[in-house]
BAFI-3210 file (N, C-alpha, C; in Angstrom, 3 decimals, decimal comma, padded with zeros to 6 digits):
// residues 270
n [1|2|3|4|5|6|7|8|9|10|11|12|13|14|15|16|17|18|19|20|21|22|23|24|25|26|27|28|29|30|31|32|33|34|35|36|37|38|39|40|41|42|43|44|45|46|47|48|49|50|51|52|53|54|55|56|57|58|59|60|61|62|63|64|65|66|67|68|69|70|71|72|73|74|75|76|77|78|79|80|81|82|83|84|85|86|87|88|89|90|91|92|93|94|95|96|97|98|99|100|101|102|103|104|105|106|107|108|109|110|111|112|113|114|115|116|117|118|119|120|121|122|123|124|125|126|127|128|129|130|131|132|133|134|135|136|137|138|139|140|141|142|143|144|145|146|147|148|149|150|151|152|153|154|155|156|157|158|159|160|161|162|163|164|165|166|167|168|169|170|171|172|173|174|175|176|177|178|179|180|181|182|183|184|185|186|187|188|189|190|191|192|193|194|195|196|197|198|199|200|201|202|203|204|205|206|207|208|209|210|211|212|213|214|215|216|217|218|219|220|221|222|223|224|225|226|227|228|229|230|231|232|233|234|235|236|237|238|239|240|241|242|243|244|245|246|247|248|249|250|251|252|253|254|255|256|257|258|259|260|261|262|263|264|265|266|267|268|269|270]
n.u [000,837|000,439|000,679|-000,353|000,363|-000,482|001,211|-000,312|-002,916|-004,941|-006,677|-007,174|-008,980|-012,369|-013,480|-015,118|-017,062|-018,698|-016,606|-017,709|-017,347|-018,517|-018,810|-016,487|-016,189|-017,629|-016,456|-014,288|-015,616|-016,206|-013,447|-012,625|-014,226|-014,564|-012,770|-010,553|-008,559|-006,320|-007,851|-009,481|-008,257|-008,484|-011,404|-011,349|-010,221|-011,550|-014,131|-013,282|-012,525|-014,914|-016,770|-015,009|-015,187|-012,509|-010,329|-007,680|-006,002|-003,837|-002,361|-000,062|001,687|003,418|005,046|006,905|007,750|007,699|008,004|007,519|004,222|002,368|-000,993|-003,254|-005,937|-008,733|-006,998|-004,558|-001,280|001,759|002,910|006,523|006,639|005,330|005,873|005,898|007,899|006,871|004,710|001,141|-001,277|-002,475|-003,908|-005,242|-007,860|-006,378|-008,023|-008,617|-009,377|-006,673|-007,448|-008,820|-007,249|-005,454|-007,093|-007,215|-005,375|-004,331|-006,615|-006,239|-003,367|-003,668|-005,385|-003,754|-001,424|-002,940|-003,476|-001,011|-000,619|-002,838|-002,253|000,846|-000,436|-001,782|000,346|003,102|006,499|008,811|008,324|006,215|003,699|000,370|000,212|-000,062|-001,798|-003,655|-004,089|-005,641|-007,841|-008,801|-009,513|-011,089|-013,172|-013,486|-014,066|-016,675|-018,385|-018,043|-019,347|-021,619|-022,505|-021,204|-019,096|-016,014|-012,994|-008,877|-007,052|-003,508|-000,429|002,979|006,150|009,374|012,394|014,786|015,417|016,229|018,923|020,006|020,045|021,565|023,780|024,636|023,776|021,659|020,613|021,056|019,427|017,148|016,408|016,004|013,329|012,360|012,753|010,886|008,322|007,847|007,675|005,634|003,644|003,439|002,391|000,100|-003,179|-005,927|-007,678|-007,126|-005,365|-001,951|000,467|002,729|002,616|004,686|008,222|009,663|006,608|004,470|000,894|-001,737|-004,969|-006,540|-009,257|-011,989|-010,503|-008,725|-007,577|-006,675|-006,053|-004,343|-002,257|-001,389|-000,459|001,319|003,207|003,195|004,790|007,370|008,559|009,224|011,831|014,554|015,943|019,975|021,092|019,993|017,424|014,647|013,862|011,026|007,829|004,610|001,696|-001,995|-005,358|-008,902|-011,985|-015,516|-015,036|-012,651|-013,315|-014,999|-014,014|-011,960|-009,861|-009,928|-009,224|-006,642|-005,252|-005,623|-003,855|-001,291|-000,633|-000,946|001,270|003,598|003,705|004,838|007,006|008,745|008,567|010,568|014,011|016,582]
n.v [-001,192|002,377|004,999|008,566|011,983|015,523|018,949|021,351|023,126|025,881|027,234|025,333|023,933|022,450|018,762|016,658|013,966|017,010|019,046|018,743|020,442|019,848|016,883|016,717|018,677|017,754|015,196|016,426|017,631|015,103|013,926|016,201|015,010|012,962|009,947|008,772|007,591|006,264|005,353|006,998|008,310|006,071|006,512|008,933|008,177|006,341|007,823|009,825|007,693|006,870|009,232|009,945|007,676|005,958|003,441|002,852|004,773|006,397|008,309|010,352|011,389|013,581|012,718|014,436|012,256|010,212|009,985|009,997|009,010|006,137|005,700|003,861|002,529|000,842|-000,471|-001,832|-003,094|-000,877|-000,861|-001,332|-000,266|001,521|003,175|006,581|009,312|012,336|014,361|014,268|013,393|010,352|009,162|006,535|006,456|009,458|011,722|013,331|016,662|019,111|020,631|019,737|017,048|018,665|019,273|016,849|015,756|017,511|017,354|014,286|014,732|016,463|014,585|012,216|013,761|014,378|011,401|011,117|012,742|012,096|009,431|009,582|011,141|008,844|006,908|005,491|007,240|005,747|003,129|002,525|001,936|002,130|005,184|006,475|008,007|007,171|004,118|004,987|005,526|003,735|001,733|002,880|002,301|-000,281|-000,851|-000,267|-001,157|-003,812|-003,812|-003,423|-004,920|-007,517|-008,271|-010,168|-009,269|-008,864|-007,195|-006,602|-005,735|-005,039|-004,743|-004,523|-005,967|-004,866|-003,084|000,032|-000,698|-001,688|000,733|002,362|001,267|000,555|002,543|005,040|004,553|001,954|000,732|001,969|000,983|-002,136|-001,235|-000,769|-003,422|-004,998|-003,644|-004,036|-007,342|-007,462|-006,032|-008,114|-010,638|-010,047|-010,648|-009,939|-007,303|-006,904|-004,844|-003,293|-001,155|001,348|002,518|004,147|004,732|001,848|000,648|-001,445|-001,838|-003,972|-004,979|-007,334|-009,285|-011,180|-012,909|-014,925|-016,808|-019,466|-017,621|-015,613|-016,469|-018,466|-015,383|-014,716|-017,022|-016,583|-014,530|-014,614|-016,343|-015,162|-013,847|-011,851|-008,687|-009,499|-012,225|-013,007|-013,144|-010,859|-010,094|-009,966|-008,833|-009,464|-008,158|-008,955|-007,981|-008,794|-008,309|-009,056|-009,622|-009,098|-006,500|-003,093|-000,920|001,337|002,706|001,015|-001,761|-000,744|-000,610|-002,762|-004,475|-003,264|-003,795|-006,418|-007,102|-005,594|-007,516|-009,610|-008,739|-008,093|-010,400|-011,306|-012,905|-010,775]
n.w [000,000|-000,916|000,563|000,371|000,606|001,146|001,093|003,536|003,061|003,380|001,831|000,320|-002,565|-001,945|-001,813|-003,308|-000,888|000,757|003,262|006,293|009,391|011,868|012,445|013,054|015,791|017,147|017,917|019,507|021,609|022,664|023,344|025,285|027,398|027,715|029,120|026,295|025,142|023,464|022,268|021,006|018,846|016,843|016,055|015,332|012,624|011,480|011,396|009,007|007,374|006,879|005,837|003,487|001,986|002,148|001,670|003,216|005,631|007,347|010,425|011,606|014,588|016,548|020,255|022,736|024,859|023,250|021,236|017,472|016,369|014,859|013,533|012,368|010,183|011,439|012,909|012,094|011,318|010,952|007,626|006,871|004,293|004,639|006,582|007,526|008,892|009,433|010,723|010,084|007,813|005,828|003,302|001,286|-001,239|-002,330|-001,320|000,500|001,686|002,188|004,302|005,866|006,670|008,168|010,748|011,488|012,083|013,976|016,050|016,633|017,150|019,573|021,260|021,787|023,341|025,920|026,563|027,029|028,677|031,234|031,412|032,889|034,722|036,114|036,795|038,394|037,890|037,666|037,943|036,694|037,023|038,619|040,635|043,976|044,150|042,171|043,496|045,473|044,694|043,559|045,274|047,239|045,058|045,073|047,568|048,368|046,273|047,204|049,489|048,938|046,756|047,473|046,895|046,873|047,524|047,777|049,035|049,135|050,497|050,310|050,978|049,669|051,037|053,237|051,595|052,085|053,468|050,856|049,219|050,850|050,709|048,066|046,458|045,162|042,112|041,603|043,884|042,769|040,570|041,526|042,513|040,001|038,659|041,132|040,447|037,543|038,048|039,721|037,986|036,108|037,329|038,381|037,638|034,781|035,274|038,305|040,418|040,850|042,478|043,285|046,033|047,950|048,272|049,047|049,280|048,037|046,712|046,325|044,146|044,232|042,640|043,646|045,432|048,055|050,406|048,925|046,201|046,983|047,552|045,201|043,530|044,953|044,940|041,995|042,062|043,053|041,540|039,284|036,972|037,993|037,928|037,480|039,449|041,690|043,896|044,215|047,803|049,794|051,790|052,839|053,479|054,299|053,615|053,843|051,817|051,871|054,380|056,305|055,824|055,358|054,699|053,206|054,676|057,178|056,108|054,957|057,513|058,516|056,869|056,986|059,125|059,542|058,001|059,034|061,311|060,548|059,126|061,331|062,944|061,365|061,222|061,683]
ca.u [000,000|001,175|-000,208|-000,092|000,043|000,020|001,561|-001,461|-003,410|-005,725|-007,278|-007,376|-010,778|-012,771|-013,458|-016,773|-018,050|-017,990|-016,319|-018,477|-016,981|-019,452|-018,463|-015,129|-015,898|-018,345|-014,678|-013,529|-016,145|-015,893|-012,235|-012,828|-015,471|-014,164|-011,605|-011,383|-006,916|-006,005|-008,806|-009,966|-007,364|-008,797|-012,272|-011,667|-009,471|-012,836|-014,597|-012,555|-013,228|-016,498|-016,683|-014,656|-015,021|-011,301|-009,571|-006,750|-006,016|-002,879|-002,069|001,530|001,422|004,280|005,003|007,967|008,724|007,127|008,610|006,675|003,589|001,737|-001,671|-003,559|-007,527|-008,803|-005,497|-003,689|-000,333|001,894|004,354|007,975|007,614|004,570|005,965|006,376|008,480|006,648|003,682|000,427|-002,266|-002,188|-004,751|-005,892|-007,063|-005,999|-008,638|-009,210|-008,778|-005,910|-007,786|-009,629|-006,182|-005,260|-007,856|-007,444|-003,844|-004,505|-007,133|-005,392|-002,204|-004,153|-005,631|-001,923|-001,149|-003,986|-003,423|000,567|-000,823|-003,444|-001,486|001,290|-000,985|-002,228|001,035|004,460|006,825|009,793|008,215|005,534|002,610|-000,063|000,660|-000,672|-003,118|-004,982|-004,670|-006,041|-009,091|-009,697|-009,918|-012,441|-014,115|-013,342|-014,996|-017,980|-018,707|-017,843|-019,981|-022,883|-023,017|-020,806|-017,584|-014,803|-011,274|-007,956|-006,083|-002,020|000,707|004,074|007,342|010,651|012,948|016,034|015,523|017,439|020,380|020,771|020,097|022,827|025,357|025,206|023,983|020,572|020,490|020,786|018,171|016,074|016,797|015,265|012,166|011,921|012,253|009,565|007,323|007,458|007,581|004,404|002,440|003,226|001,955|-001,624|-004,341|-006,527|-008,741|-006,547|-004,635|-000,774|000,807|004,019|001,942|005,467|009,437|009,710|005,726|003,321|000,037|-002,371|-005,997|-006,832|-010,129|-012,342|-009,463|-008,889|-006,215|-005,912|-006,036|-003,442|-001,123|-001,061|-000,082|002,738|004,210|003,907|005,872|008,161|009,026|009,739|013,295|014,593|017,758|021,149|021,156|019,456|016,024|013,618|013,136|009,826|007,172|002,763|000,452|-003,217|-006,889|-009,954|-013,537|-016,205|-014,710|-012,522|-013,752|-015,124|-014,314|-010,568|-009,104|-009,293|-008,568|-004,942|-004,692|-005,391|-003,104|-000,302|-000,683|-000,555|002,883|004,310|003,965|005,124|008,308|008,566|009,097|011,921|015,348|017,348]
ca.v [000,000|003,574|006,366|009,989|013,048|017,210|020,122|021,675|024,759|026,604|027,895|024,209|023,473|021,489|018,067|015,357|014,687|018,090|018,766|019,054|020,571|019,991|016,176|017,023|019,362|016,260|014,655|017,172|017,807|013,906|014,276|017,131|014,964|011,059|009,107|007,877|007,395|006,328|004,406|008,061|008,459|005,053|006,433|009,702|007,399|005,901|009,058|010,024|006,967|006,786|010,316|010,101|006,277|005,099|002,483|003,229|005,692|006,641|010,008|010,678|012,480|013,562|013,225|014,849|011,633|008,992|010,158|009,742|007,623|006,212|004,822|003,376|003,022|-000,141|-000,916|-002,791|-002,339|000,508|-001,536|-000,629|000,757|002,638|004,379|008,023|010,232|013,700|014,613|014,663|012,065|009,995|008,430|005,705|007,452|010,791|012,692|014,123|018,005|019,747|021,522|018,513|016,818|019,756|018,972|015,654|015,619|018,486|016,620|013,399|014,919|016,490|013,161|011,201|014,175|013,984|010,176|011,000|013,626|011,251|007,914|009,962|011,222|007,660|005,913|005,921|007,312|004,769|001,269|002,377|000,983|002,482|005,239|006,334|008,733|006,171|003,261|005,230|005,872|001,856|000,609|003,136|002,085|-001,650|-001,610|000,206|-002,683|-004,910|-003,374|-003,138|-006,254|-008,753|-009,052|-009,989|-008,550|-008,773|-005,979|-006,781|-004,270|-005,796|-004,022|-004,825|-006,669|-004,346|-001,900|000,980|-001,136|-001,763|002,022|002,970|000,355|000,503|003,677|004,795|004,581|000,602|000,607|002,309|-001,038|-003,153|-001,060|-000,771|-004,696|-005,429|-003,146|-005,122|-008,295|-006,859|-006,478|-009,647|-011,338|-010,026|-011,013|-009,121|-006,717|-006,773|-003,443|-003,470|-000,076|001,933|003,443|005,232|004,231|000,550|-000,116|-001,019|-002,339|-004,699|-005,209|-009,117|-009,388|-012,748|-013,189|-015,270|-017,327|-019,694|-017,183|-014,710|-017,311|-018,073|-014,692|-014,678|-017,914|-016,170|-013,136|-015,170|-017,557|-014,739|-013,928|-010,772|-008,173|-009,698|-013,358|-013,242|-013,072|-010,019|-010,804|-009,372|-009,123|-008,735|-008,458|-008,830|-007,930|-008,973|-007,505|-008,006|-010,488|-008,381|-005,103|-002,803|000,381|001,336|003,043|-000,034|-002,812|-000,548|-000,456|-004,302|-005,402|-002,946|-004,463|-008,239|-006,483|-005,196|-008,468|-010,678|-008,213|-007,888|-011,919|-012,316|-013,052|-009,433]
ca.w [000,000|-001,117|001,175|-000,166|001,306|000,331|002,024|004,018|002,628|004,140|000,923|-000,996|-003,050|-001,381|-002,730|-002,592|-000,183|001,512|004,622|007,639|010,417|013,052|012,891|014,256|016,581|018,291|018,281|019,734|022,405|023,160|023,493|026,438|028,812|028,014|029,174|025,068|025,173|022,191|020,719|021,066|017,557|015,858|016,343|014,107|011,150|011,412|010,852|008,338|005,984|006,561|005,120|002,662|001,634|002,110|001,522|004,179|006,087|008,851|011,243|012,356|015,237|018,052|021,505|022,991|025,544|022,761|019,346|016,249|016,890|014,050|013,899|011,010|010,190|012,124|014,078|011,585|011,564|009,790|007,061|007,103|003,163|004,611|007,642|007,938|009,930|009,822|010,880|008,900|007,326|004,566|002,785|000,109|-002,464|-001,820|-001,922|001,675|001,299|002,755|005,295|006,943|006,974|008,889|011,758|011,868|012,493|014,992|016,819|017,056|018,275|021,142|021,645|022,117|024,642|026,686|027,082|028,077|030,680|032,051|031,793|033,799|036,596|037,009|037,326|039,094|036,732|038,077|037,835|035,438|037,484|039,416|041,805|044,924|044,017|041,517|043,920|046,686|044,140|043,317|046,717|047,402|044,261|045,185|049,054|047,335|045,499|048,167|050,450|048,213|045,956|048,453|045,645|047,353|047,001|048,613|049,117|049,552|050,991|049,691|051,436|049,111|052,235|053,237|050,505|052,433|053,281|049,650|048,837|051,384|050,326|046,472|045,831|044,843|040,813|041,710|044,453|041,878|039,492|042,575|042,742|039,071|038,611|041,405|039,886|036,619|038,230|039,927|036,923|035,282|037,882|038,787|036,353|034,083|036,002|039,524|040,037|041,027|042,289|044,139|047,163|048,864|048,645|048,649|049,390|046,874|046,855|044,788|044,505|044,067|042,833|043,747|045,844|049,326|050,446|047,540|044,823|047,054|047,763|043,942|043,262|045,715|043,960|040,243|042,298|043,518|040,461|037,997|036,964|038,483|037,700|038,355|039,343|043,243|043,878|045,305|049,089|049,611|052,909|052,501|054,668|053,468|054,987|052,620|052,199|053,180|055,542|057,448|056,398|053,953|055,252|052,378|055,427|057,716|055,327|054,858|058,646|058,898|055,972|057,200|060,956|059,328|057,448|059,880|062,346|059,575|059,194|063,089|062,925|060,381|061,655|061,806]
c.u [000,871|000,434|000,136|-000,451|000,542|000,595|000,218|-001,394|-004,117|-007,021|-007,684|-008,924|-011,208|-013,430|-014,545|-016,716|-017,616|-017,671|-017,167|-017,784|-017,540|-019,443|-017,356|-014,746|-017,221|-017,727|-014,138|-014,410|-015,826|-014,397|-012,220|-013,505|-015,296|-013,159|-011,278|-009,463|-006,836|-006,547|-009,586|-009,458|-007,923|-010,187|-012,477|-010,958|-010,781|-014,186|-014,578|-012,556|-014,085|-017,158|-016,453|-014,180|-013,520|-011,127|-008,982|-006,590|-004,628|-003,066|-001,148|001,711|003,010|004,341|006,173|008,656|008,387|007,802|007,397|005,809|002,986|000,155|-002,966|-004,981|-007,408|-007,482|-004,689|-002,341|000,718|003,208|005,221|007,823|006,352|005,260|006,575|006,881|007,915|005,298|002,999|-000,960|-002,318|-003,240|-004,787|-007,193|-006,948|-006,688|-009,508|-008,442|-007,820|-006,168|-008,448|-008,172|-005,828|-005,909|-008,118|-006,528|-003,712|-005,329|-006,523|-004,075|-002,887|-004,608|-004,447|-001,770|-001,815|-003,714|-002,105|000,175|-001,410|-002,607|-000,548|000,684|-001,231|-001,184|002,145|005,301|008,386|009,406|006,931|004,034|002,018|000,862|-000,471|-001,934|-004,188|-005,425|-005,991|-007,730|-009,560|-009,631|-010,960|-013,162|-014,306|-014,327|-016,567|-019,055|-018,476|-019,095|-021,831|-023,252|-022,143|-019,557|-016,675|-013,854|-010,372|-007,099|-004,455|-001,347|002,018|005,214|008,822|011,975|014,888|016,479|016,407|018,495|020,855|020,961|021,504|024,261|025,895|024,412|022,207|020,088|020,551|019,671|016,828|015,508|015,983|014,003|011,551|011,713|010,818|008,660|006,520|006,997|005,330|003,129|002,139|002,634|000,423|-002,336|-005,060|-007,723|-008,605|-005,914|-003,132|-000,277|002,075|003,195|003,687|006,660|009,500|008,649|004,920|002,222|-000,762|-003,833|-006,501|-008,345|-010,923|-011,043|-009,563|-007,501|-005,590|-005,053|-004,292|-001,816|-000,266|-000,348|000,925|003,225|004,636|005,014|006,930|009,259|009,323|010,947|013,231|016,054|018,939|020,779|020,551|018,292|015,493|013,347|011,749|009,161|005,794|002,500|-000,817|-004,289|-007,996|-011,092|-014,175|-015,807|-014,014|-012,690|-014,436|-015,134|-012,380|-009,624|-008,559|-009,298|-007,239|-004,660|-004,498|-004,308|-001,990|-000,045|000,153|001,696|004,198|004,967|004,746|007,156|009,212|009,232|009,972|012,796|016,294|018,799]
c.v [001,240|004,672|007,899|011,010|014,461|017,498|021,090|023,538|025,173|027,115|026,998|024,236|022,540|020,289|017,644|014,752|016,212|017,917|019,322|019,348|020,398|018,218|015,700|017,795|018,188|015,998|015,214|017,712|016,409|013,726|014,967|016,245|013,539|010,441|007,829|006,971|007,174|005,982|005,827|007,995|006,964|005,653|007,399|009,262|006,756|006,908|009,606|009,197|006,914|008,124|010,362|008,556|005,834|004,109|001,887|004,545|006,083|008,348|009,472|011,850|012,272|013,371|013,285|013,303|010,237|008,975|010,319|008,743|007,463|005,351|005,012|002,865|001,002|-001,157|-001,362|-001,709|-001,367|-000,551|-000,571|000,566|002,122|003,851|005,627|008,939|011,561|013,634|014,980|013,341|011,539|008,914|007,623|005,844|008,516|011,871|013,381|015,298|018,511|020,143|020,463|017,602|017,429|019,601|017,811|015,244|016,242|017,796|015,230|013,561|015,526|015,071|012,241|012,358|014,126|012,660|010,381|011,339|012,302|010,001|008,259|010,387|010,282|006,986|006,674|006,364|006,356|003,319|001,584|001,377|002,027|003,454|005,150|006,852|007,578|004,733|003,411|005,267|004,546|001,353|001,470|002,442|000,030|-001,900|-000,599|-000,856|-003,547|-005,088|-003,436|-004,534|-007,439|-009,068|-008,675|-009,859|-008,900|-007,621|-006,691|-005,363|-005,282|-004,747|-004,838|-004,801|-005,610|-003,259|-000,992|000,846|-001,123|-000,553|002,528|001,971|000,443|001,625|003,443|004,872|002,639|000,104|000,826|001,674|-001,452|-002,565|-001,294|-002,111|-005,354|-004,823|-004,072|-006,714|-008,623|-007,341|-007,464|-010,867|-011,414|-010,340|-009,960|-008,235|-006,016|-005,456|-003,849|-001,913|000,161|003,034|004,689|003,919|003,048|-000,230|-000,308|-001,782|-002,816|-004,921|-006,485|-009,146|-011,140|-013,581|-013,755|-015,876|-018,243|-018,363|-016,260|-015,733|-017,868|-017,035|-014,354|-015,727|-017,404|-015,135|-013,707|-015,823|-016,408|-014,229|-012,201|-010,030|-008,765|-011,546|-013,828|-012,736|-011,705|-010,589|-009,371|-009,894|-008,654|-009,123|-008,226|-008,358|-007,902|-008,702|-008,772|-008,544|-009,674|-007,088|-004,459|-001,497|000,799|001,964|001,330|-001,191|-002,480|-001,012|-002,170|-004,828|-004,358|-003,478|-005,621|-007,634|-006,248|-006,435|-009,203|-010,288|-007,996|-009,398|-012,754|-011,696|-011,463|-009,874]
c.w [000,000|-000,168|000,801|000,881|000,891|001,403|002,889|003,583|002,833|003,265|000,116|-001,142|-002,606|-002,051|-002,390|-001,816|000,430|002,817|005,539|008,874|011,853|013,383|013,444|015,099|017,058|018,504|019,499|021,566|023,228|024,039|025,274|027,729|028,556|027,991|027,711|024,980|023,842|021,150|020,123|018,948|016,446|015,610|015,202|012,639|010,826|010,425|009,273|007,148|005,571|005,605|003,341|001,366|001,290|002,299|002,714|004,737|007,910|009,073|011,689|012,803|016,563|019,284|021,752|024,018|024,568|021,437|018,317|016,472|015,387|013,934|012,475|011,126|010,776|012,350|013,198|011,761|010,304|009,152|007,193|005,959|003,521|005,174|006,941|008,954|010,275|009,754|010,281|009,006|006,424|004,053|001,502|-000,125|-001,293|-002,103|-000,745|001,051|002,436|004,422|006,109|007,345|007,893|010,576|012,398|012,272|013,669|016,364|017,296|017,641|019,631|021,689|022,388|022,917|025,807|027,323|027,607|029,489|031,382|032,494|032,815|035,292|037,138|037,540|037,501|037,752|036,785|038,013|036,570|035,882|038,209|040,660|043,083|045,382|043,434|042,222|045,221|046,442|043,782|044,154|047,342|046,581|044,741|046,858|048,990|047,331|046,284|049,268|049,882|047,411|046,592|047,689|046,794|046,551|048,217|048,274|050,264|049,272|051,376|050,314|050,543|050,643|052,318|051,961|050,741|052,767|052,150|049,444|049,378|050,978|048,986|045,881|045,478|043,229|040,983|043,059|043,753|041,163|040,217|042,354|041,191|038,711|039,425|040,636|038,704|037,286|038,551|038,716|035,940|036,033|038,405|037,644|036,239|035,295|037,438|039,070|041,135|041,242|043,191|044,890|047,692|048,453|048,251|048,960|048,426|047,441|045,785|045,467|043,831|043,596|042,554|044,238|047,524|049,502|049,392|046,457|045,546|046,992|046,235|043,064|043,823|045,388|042,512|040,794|042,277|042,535|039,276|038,050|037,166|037,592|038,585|038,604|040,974|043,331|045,354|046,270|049,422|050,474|052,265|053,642|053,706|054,347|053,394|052,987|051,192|054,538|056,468|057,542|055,250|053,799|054,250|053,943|056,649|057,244|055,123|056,031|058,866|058,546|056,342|058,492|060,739|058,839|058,401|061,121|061,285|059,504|060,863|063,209|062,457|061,030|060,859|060,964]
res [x|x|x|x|x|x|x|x|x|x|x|x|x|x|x|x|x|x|x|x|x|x|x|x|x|x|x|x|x|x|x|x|x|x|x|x|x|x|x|x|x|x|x|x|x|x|x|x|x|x|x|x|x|x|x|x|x|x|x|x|x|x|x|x|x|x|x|x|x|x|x|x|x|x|x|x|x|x|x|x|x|x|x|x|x|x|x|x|x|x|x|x|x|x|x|x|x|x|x|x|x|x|x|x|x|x|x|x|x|x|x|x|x|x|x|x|x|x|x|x|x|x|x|x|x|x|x|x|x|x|x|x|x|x|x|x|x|x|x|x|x|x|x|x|x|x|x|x|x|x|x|x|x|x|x|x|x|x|x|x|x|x|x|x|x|x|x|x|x|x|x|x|x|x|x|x|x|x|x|x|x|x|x|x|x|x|x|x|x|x|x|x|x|x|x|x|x|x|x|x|x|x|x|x|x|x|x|x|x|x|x|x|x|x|x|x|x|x|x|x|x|x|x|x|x|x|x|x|x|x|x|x|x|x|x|x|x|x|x|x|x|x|x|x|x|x|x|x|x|x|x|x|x|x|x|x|x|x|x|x|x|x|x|x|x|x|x|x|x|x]
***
């Protein structure tokens, strides 16, 4: 597939169908009031054919910490002889006008920033998981629902074992390594739907859902069994407290499962 693309003109003749601006400023309103991320950007390539009956259809749009992103009319992916380096749109045929090009490139790069900002406020920017603000907001939403329709959850509070000895012994750009490996380890290990995060320093926390002692204990063997940085394994302490059984109140399910934590760490050999 060949994809074409003009220089953008402000003044170009407009081609068949005409352009409607009032179906990309709906986009554009949508954009403002829904969490849409990136399918947000498949949604107007969508638009955009349907309009103008294409074939194909990509946008190559920037982000300063992402590079050149590119993304192509129902997901497929962008061939090598397609890709493009500069920003724009490119269609099969080529017969979107200049000026809608223009808005569609415009709108979809706000789109891809929007999802950096947001994706950044939600997560740590060192392990790349959940921070502390967004977990603090799904264990409300989790003893909610607990409280109201009976779904159990486990909520775990995971401490990385001697963290600040290592920090003070080898420096903290390799303590950083340790947190950044659990982190990952972290999210390869919870299942679809559970949440995994870096609450503070070397604590994080996870939300188990349909979770009890099988299922947690499960998830502390996948932690356990995956391969780490370096050739010695994450030593690592939890404590747990599960709703509705022992609570369903997010403040004292932390206090429980930092209690259990704390005794558990309290009990290992110094």
């Amino acid at each position: 597939m060949r994809l074409v693309s003009s220089t953008t003109t402000f003044d170009a003749e407009i081609s068949e169908p005409p352009y409607d601006s009032r179906d990309f400023l709906a986009k554009l309103d949508q954009l403002s009031t829904h969490e849409f991320g990136i399918g947000f950007v498949y949604s107007v390539l969508e638009l955009l054919a349907r309009q103008y009956r294409l074939v194909d259809a990509v946008v190559v749009v920037g982000d300063e910490s992402l590079g050149m992103q590119s993304f192509r009319l129902d997901h497929k992916k962008v061939s090598s002889d397609s890709l493009v380096t500069v920003p724009g749109v490119f269609s099969e045929p080529d017969v979107v006008p200049d000026v809608v090009k223009d808005v569609v490139r415009s709108v979809c790069q706000l789109a891809l920033s929007l999802h950096v900002a947001r994706h950044g406020a939600a997560h740590d920017r060192l392990t790349n998981i959940a921070n502390r603000r967004y977990f603090d907001s799904a264990l409300r939403t989790a003893s909610v629902q607990s409280a109201r329709y009976g779904w159990k959850f486990t909520l775990v509070l995971a401490d990385v074992n001697g963290y600040r000895a290592i920090s003070d012994q080898v420096g903290q750009s390799v303590s950083d390594n340790l947190l950044r490996t659990f982190g990952y380890a972290l999210r390869q290990s919870v299942r679809s739907g559970d949440t995994a995060a870096r609450i503070d320093g070397d604590e994080f926390g996870v939300i188990l859902w349909n979770a009890e002692r099988a299922e947690v204990s499960a998830f502390t063997d996948r932690l356990r069994a995956l391969p780490v940085a370096g050739a010695e394994q994450i030593d690592f302490t939890i404590g747990t407290a599960t709703s509705p059984r022992d609570s369903t109140d997010p403040t004292e399910l932390y206090r429980i499962a930092a209690a259990r934590l704390d005794e558990k760490k309290s009990a290992k050999p110094q």
